[in-house]
Structure formats: structure tokens, C-alpha cells
C-alpha positions in Angstrom: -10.6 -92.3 34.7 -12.5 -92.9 38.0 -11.9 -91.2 41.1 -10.6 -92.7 44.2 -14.0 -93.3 45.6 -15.3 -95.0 42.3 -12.9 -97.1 42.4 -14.0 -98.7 45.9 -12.1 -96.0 47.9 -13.4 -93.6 51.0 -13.2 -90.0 50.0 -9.5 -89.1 50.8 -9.4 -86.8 53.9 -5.1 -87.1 53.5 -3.0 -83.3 53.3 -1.8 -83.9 49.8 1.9 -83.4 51.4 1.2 -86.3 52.6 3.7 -89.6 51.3 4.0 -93.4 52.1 6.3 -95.8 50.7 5.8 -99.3 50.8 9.1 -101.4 50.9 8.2 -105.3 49.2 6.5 -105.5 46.2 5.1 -108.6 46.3 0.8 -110.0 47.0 1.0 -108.0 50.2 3.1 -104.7 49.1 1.9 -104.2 45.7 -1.8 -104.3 46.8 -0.9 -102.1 50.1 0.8 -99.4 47.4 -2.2 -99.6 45.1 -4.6 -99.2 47.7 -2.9 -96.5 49.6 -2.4 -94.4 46.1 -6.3 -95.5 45.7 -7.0 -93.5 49.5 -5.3 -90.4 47.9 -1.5 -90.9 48.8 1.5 -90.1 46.9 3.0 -93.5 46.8 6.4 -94.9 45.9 6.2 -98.5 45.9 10.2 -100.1 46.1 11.5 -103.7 45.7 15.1 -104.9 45.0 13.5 -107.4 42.4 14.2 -104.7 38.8 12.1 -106.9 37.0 9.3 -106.8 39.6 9.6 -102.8 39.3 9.7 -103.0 35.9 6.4 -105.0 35.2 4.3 -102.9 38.1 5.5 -99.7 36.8 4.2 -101.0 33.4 1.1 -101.7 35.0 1.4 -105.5 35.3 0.9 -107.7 38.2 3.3 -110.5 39.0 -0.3 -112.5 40.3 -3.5 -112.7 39.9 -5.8 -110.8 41.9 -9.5 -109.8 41.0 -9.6 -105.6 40.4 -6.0 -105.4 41.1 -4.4 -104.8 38.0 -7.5 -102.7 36.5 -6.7 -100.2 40.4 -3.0 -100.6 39.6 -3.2 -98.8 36.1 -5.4 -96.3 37.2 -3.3 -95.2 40.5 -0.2 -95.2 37.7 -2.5 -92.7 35.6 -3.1 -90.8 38.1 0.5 -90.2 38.9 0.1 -90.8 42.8 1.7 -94.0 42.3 5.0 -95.2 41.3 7.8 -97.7 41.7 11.7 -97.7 42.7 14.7 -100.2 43.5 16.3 -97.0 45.2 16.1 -97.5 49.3 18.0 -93.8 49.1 14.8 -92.7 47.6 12.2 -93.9 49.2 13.8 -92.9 52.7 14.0 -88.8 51.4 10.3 -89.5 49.9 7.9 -90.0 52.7 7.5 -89.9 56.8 5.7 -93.3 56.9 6.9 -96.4 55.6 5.0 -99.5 55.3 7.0 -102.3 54.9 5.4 -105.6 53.1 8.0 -108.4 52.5 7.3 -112.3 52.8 8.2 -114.0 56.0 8.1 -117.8 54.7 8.7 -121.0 56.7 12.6 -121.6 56.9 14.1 -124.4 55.2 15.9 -125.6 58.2 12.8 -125.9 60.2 9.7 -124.9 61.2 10.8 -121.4 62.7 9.5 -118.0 60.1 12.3 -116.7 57.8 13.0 -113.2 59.0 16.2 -112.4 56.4 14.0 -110.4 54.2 12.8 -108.1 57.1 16.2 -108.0 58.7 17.0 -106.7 55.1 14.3 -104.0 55.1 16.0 -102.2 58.1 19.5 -102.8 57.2 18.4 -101.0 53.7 16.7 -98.1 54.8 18.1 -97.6 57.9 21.3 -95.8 56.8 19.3 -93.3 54.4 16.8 -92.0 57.5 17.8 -88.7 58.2 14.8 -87.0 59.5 11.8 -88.1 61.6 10.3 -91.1 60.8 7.9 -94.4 61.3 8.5 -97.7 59.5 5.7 -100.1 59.9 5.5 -103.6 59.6 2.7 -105.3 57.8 4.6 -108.6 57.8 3.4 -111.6 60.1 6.7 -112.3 62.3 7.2 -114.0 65.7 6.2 -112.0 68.5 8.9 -110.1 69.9 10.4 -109.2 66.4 9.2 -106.0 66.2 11.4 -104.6 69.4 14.2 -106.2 67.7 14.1 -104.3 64.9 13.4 -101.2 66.7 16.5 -101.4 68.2 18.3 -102.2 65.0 16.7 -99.4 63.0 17.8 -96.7 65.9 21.4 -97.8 65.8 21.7 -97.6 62.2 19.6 -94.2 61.3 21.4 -90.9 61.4 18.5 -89.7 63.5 18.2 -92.4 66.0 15.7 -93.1 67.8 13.3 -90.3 65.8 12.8 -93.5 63.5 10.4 -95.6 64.9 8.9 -99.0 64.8 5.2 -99.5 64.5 3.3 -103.0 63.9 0.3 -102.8 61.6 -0.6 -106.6 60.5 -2.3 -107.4 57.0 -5.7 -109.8 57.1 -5.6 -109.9 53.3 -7.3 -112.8 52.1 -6.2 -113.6 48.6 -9.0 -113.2 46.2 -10.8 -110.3 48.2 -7.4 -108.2 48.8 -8.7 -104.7 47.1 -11.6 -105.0 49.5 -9.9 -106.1 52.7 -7.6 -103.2 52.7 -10.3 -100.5 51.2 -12.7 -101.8 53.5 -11.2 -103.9 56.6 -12.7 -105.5 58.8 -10.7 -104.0 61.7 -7.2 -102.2 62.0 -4.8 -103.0 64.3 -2.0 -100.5 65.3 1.0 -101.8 67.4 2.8 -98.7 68.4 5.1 -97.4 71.2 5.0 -94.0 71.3 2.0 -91.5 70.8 3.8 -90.0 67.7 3.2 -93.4 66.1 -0.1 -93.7 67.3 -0.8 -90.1 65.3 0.7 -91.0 62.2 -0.9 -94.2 61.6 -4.8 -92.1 62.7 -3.8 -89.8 59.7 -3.0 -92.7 57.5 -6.2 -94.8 58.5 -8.1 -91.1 58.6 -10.8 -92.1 55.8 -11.2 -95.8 56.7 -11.9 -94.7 60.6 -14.0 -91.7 59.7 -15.5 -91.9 56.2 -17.1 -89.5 54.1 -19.2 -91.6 52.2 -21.0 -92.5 55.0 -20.0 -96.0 55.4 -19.4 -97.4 59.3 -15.7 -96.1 60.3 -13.1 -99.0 60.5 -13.1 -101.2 64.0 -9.9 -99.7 65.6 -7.3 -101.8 68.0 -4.9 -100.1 69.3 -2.2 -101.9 71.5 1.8 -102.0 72.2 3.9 -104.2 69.8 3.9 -107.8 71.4 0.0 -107.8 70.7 -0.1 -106.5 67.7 2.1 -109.0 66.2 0.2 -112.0 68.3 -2.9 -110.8 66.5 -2.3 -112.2 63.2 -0.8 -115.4 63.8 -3.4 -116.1 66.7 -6.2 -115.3 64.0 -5.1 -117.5 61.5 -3.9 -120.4 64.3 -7.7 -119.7 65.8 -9.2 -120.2 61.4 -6.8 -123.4 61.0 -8.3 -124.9 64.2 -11.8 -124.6 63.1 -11.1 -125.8 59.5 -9.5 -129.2 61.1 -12.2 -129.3 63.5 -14.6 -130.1 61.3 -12.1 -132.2 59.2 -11.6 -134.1 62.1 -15.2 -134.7 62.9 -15.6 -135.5 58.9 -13.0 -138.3 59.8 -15.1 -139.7 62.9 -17.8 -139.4 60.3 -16.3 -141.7 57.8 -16.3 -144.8 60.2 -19.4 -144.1 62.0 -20.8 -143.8 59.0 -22.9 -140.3 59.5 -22.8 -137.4 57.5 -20.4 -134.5 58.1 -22.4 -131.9 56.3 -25.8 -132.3 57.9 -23.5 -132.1 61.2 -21.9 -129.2 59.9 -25.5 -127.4 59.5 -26.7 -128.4 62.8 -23.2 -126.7 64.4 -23.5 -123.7 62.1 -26.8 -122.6 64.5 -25.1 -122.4 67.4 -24.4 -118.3 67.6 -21.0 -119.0 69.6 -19.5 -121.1 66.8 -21.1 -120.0 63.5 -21.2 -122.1 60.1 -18.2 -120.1 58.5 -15.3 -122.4 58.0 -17.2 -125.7 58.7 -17.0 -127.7 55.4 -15.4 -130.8 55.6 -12.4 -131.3 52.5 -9.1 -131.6 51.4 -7.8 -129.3 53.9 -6.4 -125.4 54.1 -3.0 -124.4 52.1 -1.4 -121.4 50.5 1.5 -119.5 51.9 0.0 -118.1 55.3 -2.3 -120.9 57.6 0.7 -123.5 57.7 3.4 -121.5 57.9 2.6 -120.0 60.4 0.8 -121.9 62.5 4.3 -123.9 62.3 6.1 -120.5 63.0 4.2 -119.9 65.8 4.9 -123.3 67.4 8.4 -122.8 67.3 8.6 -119.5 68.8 6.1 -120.9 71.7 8.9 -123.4 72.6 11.5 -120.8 72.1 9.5 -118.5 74.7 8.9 -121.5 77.4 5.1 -121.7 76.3 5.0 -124.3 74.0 2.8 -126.8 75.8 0.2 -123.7 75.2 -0.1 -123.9 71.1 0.5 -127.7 71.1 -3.1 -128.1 70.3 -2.0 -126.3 67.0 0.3 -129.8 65.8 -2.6 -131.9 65.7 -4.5 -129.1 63.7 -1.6 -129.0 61.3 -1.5 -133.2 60.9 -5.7 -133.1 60.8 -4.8 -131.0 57.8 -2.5 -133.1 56.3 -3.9 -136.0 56.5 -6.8 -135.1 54.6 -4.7 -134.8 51.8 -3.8 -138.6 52.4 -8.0 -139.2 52.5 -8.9 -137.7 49.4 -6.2 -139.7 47.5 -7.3 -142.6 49.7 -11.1 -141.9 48.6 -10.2 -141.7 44.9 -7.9 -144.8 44.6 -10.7 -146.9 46.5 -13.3 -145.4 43.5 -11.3 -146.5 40.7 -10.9 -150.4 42.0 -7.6 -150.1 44.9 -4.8 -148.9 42.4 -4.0 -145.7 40.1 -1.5 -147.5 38.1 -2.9 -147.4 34.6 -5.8 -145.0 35.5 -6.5 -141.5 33.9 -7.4 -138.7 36.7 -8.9 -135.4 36.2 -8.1 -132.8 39.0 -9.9 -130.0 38.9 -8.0 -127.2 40.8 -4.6 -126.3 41.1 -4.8 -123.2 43.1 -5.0 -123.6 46.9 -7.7 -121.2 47.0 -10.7 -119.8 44.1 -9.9 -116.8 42.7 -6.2 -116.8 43.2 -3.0 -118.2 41.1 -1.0 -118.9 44.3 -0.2 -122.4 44.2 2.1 -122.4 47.6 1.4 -125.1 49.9 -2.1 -126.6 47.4 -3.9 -128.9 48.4 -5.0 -129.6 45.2 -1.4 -130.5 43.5 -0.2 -132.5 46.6 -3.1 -135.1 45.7 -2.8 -134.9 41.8 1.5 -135.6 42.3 0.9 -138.2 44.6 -1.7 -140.2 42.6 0.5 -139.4 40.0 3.5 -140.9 42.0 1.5 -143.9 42.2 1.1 -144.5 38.6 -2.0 -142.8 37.4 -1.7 -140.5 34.0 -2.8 -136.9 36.2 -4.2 -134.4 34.1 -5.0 -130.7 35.7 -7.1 -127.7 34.9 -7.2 -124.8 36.9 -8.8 -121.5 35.6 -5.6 -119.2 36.3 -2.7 -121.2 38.1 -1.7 -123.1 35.8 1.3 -121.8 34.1 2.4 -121.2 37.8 1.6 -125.3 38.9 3.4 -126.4 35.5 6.5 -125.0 36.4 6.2 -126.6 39.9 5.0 -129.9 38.8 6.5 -130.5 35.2 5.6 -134.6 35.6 2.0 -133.3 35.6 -0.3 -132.9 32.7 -2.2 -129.7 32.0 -5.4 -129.0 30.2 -6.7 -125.7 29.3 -10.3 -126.5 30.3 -12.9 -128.6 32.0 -13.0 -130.7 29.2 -9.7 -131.5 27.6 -9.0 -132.5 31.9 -11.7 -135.2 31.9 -11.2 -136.6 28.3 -11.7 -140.5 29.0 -11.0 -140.3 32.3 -12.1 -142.9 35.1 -12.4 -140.4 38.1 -12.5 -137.0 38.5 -11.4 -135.1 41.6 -12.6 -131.8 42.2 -9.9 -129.9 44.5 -10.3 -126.2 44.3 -14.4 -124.4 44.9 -13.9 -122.5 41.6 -17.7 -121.0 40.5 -16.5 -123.2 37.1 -16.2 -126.2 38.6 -19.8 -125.6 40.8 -21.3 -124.7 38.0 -20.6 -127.7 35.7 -23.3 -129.9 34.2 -22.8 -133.6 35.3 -24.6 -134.5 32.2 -22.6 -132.9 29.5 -19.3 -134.4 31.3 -20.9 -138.0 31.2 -20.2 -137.8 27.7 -17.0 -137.0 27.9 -15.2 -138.9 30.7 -14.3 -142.7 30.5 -16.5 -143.2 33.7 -18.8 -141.1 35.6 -16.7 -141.1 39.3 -16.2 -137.9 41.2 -14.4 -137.3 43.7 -15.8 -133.9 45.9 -12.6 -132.8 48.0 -14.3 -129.7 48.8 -17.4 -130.7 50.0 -19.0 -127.9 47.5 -21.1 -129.6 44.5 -24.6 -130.8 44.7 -24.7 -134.7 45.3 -27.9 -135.2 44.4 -27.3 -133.6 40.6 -24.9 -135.8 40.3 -26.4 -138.8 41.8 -29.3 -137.9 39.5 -26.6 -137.9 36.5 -25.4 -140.8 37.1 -22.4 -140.5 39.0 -20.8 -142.5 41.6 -20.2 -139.3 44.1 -17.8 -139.2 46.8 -16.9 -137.0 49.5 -15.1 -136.5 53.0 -16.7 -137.5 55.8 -20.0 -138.5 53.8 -21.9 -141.7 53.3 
């Protein structure tokens, strides 16, 4: 077995008394409770969802994630990590609680769902009978966190000794082990100095290290700002992604090239070349949610002339959805009806199996919808995308996707799908038309290949 700092982990510098729970067991929870029992805690990871426990404690994810499942058998091993449905238990376990659950887009509107973390503190808060801090990782409307301060005091036996604290997650699915062993900053929302404390001894080997690594950037800040932090991140990432989708639109009728502008704006030291590829857009179950969530709670505040910049981001988005379908329909002669379409990509992001909000699948259903005979292949989402899309066909490789097929639209950067040899495809598809909705494979190979090669925003 390897040690905590084999494993990716700074050299615990914890008290071994020392215990966290982490409430939600889902991407953000069960990687927080790995990673925590990774740093040297006892952990007890807790979710009302038996199955969920059931499968973790067995040492199975619910997800893919790359190293997770590997550091989640280990930290079981180890025995600093384990898993309850028992709120009763994890409040006589440990001083700090993290809690973890989802805060998705409400189906009444644009507004964030906060039901599940209104459930956290109406669960635990009964059980707390001794000094304690609950901390949110959860991204919630600013504002939120005072709320449930005042909740969680009314309900604990000890009052106001349970506190509030605001620690928000910038996981980004695919790189989640390393973003919480190695962040690239923490930020601690806290209102007392108590809090402030705990959370120094829970960060203690991430803001001063051992293994002689750089200590943790450290942001510490009252509650409002600490919840602002995330969402304004992520509204700030969205922005620049439909920037440059936006310029890849200007592109398409002035008939220049969005990646050579791309490369020219990537010199410029105050905006940077990450985030500037012109495609099908940003998805998954954090950038348009709560960009939208963030919206709404502008208006609700009085401020919403402020983020209204941010609906235009979220239509650039969208409509590049439209494009690519748009792009692929004008490739095959002006119609899908009758067509056979490879999509390459299913998750909204490499390395993941998280399917929410894909870019990916809204093109391959509505070319679908328009009569073409869809067939998908995505390296590990598909058994989640056939349950969502049953009308869809799936493939279980490159291959068996193209099969006769008169255009192929690549939709997610999988290293599989950059890596592919034009030239062995040729002899496989019906006729040699891509589509690049990610802006991501060489041209010119393909070109050379002899494929008709299309992408956003390019000649």
C-alpha cells in the first residue's frame, strides 16, 4: 500500500484526533472524502443515497474520474476512510464538517436549487451537541450562507457554538485528485476566528508542506465573498470561452481565420491563450448553471443590469451548438434526412463520463431529430448518454461510429479522437467529411488525407 504522500498527498501534519465528515457523496463529496482521508484524516463520508454508500464503501465510484477509484480503495484500506447514511453519526464523529451536495439549476427557472443544502442543516442540525463548524463547499447564491447560519443555530442543541464557514470547490472534472491535493488557491469564508483556526488546521499541509512543494495561495474573507468567488470565476471562464466563439462567428462571414486570431491574442500577457479555441461551446453541470444562477440572484439583489453581459455569454454558447449542426448539414448537401453521422464525443468534457448539459449530444439528437441515422462513441460516457438519449445509436469504438458514414463530427477533445489516423478512417467511412467542433485536430493531416475539413470560425 502507498503512503499518503505516494499517493500525490503533502506529508500529513493533522493530530490524529483529528476527524472530518463530508455530508454528499456525490463528484464533489466523494473526492473531498478521499482526498481528506488521503491528507491523513479519519473520515466518514455520509449520503442518504444507501446504494451510493453501499458501492463507495465497496470501493466503487458512481463516475468516472482518473486516480479516483485506485485513492478511494487505498484510503478504505487504510481504515481512515469510511461511509454512513447515519446524520446521528456523523454529527458525534468529527468537529468539522464539509458539506458537498449538488446545487443544480431549478426546474421552474433559472434560480440554483438549494433543497439539498437546506436538507444538510435540517439533518445534522438536531444531532450537534458540542462545538462545531459545518462548511460549505457547494456553489450557492451569495447570501446563502448567513441563511443557513441562522438555521443551523436555531436547530443545534448548542447554538450558536455551530458555525457556518464557506470553503468553495474549483474541481475541474478530469483533474479532481489534483485540484484538491494540490489547489491552485484556497478560499476560506468564515465569521468568526474560531472558524478561521479550524479550517488553518485542516488546510495545515497544503499551506505549509513538508515535501517542500510551494504552500497553497490562501484567501481569506467573510461569507458574501467567499461564495461570490466561485460563481464569479466560472461567469469570468464562460465569458472568455464565448468571446472567442463570438469572434469565431465574426470570423465565419468575414471569412478570416479564428485560430490564427486566437494565437495572435494568446501573446498579449493581460489575456493569455488559455480558453481561446473557437468550438461547440462549454457544458457539464457547473458553467451554465450557474452563470444562469447567478443572473437570477443579481435581479433578486437589484444588480442585475451588472451580470447582463453574462446572457449573451450563455446564448454565444448556445448558439454554437446550432453552428456546428448548421456546418455539418451544409457538408453533407443541405439535409440529414437519410444521412449516416458519426459523433465522436458524448461527454461534455475529456476525461470525464458526465454527460449533463453536453455539447456533444445536443448536436448528435438534433441532427438526429432532423432525420439523420446518429451513431455515438465516446470512450467512457456512453452507458450514461444511452440512458439519456435511447433514440441514439452507440458504438463501442472509433470504428464501428464511422462505419459508411457520410460525415463525421468530432465533439469532445478526447487524446483518441486527436490521435486518429485520417487515413485508416478513409477506408472505413462512406465519405471522407469531418466536422472539427473543437477546433483540436490538425487540418492539414487531414486535408492531406483527403478530407473535406471543417471547423468553427475557419475558412
Amino acid at each position: 500500500m502507498r503512503n499518503a504522500t505516494d499517493s500525490g498527498a503533502p506529508a500529513p501534519l493533522i493530530p490524529p484526533e483529528r476527524r472530518i465528515s463530508v455530508i454528499g457523496t456525490g463528484y464533489l463529496g466523494a473526492t473531498h472524502a478521499v482526498c481528506m482521508a488521503a491528507l491523513g484524516f479519519e473520515t466518514l463520508g455520509m449520503d442518504v443515497d444507501t446504494e451510493k454508500v453501499t458501492a463507495l464503501s465497496a470501493g466503487r465510484l458512481p463516475f468516472y474520474e482518473p486516480g479516483l477509484e485506485a485513492l478511494l480503495r487505498e484510503q478504505l484500506a487504510s481504515g481512515r476512510l469510511r461511509f454512513t447514511t447515519s446524520y446521528e453519526e456523523v454529527a458525534g464523529f468529527a468537529e468539522v464538517h464539509f458539506s458537498c451536495v449538488g446545487t443544480p439549476q431549478r426546474a421552474d427557472g433559472p434560480g440554483a436549487e438549494l433543497a439539498y443544502v437546506d436538507a444538510v442543516v435540517e439533518g445534522i442540525g438536531p444531532h450537534l451537541r458540542r462545538p462545531c463548524l459545518l462548511v460549505g463547499k457547494s456553489t450557492v447564491p451569495v447570501g446563502t450562507a448567513e441563511r443557513l447560519a441562522s438555521r443551523l443555530a436555531e436547530l443545534a442543541p448548542v447554538g450558536r457554538d455551530a458555525e457556518v464557514a464557506w470553503n468553495p470547490e474549483f474541481l475541474r472534472e478530469g483533474f479532481a485528485v489534483r485540484d484538491t491535493l494540490r489547489p491552485d488557491r484556497l478560499v476560506l469564508g468564515v465569521a468568526s476566528d474560531r472558524a478561521e483556526r479550524l479550517l488553518r488546521e485542516v488546510y495545515a499541509p497544503l499551506l505549509d508542506p513538508r515535501d517542500g512543494s510551494e504552500p497553497v495561495p490562501l484567501v481569506v474573507a467573510d461569507l458574501a465573498t467567499a461564495e461570490l468567488v466561485k460563481v464569479a470565476a466560472n461567469s469570468f471562464l464562460a465569458t472568455k470561452i464565448s468571446f472567442i466563439n463570438a469572434m469565431a462567428e465574426v470570423c465565419e462571414v468575414a471569412g478570416a481565420d479564428v485560430a490564427r486570431l486566437a494565437e495572435a491574442l494568446s501573446y498579449d500577457p493581460r489575456i493569455g491563450g488559455r480558453f481561446l479555441r473557437s468550438g461547440v461551446g462549454f457544458g457539464g453541470g457547473c458553467l451554465p448553471k450557474d452563470i444562469r444562477a447567478f443572473m437570477a440572484r443579481a435581479e433578486e439583489l437589484g444588480v442585475g443590469p451588472a451580470v447582463r453581459f453574462l446572457r449573451e455569454v450563455d446564448e454565444v454558447n448556445l448558439r454554437r451548438r446550432t453552428a456546428v449542426a448548421d456546418l455539418a448539414r451544409e457538408l453533407v448537401g443541405g439535409a440529414f434526412r437519410g444521412r449516416r453521422i458519426a459523433v465522436l464525443g458524448a461527454a461534455f468534457k475529456p476525461d470525464s463520463d458526465d454527460i449533463r448539459d453536453s455539447p456533444a449530444l445536443a448536436v448528435a439528437d438534433r441532427v438526429q431529430r432532423e432525420g439523420a441515422e446518429v451513431t455515438v462513441y465516446d470512450p467512457k460516457a456512453t452507458d450514461n448518454a444511452r440512458k439519456a438519449f435511447p433514440a441514439l445509436a452507440f458504438a463501442d469504438s472509433v470504428g464501428k461510429a464511422a462505419y459508411r458514414a457520410d460525415a463525421v463530427l468530432h465533439l469532445t477533445e478526447w487524446a483518441e479522437f486527436r490521435d486518429i489516423d485520417p487515413g485508416e478512417l478513409s477506408g472505413t467511412v462512406a465519405r471522407q467529411r469531418i466536422v472539427d467542433g473543437r477546433n483540436a485536430l490538425d487540418a492539414a493531416r487531414w486535408r492531406a488525407a483527403g478530407w473535406t475539413f471543417r471547423a468553427l470560425g475557419r475558412p
